[in-house]
N, C-alpha and C positions, 0 to 999 in steps of 0.2 A: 426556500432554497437550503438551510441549514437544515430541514427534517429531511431533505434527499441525501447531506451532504452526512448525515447521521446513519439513515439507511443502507448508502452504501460502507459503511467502517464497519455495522454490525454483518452486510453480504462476505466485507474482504476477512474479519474474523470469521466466521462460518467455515470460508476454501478455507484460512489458515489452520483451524484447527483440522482441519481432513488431512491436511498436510503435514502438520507435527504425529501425528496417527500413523502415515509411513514413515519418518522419519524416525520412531523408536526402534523402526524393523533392521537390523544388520544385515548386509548384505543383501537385500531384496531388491530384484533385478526390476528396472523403473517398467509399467506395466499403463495397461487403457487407463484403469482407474486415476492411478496418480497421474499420466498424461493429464486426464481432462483438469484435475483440478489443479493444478499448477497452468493449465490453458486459460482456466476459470478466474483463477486470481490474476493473473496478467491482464483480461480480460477488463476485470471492473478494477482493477486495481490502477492501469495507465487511464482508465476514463473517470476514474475518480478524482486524480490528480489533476487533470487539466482542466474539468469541473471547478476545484476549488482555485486553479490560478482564475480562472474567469469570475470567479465571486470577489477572490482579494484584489485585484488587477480594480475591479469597480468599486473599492472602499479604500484606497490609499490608507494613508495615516497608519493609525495604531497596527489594522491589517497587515501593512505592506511591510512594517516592522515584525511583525511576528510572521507574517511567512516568510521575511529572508531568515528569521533565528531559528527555521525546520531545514531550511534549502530544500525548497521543491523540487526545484531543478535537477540540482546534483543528487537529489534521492532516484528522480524518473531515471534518470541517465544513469544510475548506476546500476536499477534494476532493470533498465534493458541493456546492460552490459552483460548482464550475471543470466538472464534469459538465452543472450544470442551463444554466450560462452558453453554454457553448459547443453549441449546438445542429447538427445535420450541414448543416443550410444554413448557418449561421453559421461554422462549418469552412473550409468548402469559398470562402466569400467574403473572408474571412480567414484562410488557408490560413499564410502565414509567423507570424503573430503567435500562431496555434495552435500551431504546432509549437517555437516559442520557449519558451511558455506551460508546455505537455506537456511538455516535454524537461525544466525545471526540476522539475516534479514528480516525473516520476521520478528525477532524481536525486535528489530531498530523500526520494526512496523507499527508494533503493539506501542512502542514508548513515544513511537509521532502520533498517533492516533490519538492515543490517552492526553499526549500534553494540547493539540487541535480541540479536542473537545472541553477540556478544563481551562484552557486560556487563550483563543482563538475563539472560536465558537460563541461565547458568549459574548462576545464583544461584536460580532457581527448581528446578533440574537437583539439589540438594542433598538426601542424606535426610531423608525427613519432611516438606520442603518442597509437593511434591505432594498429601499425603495430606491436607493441609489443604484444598484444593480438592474433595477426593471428599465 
């Protein structure tokens, strides 16, 4: 479960970097391209997160410590907050203040992923840890 739950952080880096790629662009009216991939990272990005509550959710303990100190929750719910708000006319009219916006997200993406895999992860990564989840 931890090689999927890795898989998916290298997919959600992938969309993210296609995404900071428009985001250097001023002014660039939101188009298919950036549609899909802001679709794409919503996409694996809500089913990765409820993914890993069903991993920690079956490892209590240390887990369940270290996923309230990411707040999974108030992460999904803020980034379908920041989804439903930001609509592609609304993008496009507000174009700097979007990409202000987005840019902060994902880095608050990059700094949860990076601390899940260097102090989360391995502690689930432990014998017998897994097998509580089957």
């Amino acid at each position: 479960m931890i090689d999927q739950l890795m898989e998916d952080h290298d997919q959600i880096r992938d969309t993210a970097a296609t995404l900071r790629a428009f985001l250097i662009e001023d002014g660039m009216p939101i188009g298919r391209w950036f549609a899909t991939a802001r679709w794409t990272l919503t996409r694996h990005l809500l089913r990765h997160l409820a993914t890993e509550e069903v991993v920690l959710r079956g490892h209590g303990g240390a887990a369940q410590t270290a996923s309230a100190t990411v707040a999974r929750g108030s992460f999904a719910q803020h980034y379908r907050q920041h989804v439903s708000h930001w609509t592609p006319e609304r993008i496009d009219r507000e174009w700097p203040r979007y990409r202000q916006e987005l840019g902060a997200i994902l880095n608050t993406l990059d700094r949860r992923m990076t601390f899940e895999e260097r102090e989360i992860y391995p502690k689930l990564s432990r014998p017998g840890a897994i097998a509580a989840t089957a």
